[in-house]
Structure formats: C-alpha cells, structure tokens
C-alpha positions in Angstrom: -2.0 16.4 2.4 0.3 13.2 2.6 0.6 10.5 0.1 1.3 7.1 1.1 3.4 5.2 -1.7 3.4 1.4 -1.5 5.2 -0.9 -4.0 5.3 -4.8 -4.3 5.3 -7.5 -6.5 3.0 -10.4 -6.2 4.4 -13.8 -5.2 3.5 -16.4 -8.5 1.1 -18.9 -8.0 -0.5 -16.8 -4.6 -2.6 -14.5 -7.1 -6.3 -15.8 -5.4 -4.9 -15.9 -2.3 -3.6 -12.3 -2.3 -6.4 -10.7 -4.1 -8.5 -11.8 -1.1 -6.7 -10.6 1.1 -5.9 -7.2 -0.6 -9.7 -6.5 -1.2 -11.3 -8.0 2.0 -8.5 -7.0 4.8 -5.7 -4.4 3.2 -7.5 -1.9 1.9 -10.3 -1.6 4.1 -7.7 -1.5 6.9 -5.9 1.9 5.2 -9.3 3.1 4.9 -10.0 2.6 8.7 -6.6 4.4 9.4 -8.0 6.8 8.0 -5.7 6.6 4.5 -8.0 7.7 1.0 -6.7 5.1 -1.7 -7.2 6.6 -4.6 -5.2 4.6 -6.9 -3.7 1.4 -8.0 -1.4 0.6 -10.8 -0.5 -2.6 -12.1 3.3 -3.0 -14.4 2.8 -5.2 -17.3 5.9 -4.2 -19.1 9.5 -3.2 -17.8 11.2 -3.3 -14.4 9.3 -2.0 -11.8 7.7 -3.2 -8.9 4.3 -4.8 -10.0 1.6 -3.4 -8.1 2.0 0.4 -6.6 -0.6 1.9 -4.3 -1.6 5.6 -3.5 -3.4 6.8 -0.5 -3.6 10.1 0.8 -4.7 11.5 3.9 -4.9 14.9 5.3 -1.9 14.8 8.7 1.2 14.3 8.1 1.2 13.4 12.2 -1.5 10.8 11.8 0.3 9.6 8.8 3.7 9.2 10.4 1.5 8.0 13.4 0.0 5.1 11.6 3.3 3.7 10.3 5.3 3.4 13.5 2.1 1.4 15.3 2.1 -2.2 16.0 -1.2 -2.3 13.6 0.7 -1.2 10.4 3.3 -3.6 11.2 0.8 -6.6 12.2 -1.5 -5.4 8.6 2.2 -5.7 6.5 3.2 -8.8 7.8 0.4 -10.6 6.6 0.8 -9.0 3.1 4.7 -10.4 2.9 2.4 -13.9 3.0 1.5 -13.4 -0.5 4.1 -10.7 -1.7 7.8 -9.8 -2.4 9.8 -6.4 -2.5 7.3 -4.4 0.1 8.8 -0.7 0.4 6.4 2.2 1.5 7.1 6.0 2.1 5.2 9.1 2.4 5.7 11.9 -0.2 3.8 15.2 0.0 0.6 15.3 -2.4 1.1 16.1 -5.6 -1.6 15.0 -7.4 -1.6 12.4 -10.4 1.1 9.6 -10.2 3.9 9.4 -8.3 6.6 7.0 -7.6 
C-alpha cells in the first residue's frame, strides 16, 4: 500500500467556492484514479498547512502513474484556483496520521 499526502491552505474569501469544488470534482476524481481517501484534517492552531489529505491505494506503479499524467496535473491546476502552498508526495502506508 501507498499513501498519497496532500497539503494546502485555503485561499481567504474562496471558502464556498473551494468546498464545491473539493467535494463535487477533487475527491471524486482521486477516487476514480483509483486513490481510497480516508482522511482529512483541518489545522486550527499553529503553523502548518491548513488542510492535509490522505489517500491510499494498493500500486505503488499506478500511484507513481497517476502523478506524472496530464490528468493529475489538469485536476491540480484547478485546485491552485482556490488554494495556496499545494505540495503532495507518496509515503508507504503506515496507518493513522502521517505528515
């Protein structure tokens, strides 16, 4: 198992904007990539990046796959629309959080 790691913080004053797109066209989209999101964590004290997102997903391949199409990049660039600080990785599953 591989564990996608995405970090960002939101851009004030686009909250609606970005939840919509978040719920109706991000997420789904790592779930048709064939990423499990499994968590979401929100900072409300200290400096760290606001949101942080974990997905998993059984190929490291497909993974690695995923993140060097056309797709991925099309998917992100809409997101830097409403957010700031964007940074992603893959990390081997641990389980619980990670950063």
């Amino acid at each position: 198992m591989i564990k996608l790691i995405l970090t960002w913080d939101i851009k004030p004053g686009n909250e609606k904007d970005y939840f919509a797109y978040v719920l109706q066209e991000y997420l789904p989209q790592l779930n048709k990539f064939g990423f499990e999101v499994n968590e979401a964590w929100v900072t409300v004290y200290g400096n760290r990046p606001q949101v942080l997102i974990g997905a998993v997903m059984d190929s490291n391949l497909k993974a690695r796959t995923v993140l060097v199409s056309d797709k991925w990049k099309d998917l992100n660039e809409q997101l830097m629309d409403f957010v700031d600080n964007l940074e992603y990785k893959l990390a081997p599953h641990k389980g619980g959080f990670q950063f």
